[in-house]
ZAMARGU-4260 file (C-alpha; in steps of 0.2 Angstrom, whole numbers, plus 5000, padded with zeros to 4 digits):
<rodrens>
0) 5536/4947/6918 | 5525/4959/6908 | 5512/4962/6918 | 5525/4963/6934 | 5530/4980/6925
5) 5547/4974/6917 | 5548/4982/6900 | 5551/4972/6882 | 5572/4975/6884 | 5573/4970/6901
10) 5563/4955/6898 | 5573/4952/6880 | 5591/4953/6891 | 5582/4942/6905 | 5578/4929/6892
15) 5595/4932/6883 | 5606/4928/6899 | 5594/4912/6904 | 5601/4904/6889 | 5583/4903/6880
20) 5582/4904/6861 | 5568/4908/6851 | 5559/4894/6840 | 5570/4901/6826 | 5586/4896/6839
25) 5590/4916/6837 | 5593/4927/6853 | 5578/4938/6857 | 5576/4957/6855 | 5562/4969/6861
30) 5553/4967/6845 | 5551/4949/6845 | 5545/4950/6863 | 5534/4962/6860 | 5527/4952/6844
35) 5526/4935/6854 | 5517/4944/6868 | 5505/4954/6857 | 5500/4936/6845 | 5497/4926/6862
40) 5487/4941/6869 | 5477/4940/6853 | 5477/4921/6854 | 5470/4921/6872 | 5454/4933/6865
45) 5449/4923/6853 | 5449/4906/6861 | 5437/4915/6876 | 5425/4923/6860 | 5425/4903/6852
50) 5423/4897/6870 | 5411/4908/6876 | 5391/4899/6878 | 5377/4911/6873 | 5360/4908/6880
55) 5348/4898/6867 | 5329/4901/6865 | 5316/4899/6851 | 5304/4915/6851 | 5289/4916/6841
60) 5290/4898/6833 | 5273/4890/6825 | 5270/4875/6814 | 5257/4877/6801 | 5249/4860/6793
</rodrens>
């Protein structure tokens, strides 16, 4: 709904009137939707860094007996 434009009250009220609760079973408000969006935004960033595959190569490697 975010990213369709609808701000953190509209979505909170949208949210209210469907008859879903928080995990808390509390109504929501523009802070906590703000809050939930922001920690699964930050979520989402860190599993693409911990799943993103880096090239691997060995430069400049020599045995010496």
């Amino acid at each position: 709904m975010r990213k369709e434009g609808m701000g953190y009250r509209r979505i909170s009220d949208f949210l209210n009137k469907s008859g879903i609760k928080t995990q808390t079973d509390k109504t929501w408000s523009n802070s906590k939707v703000h809050g939930n969006l922001k920690r699964m935004q930050e979520r989402e960033e860190r599993v693409a860094f911990r799943n993103k595959n880096y090239p691997s190569y060995i430069s400049g490697f020599t045995i010496k007996v």
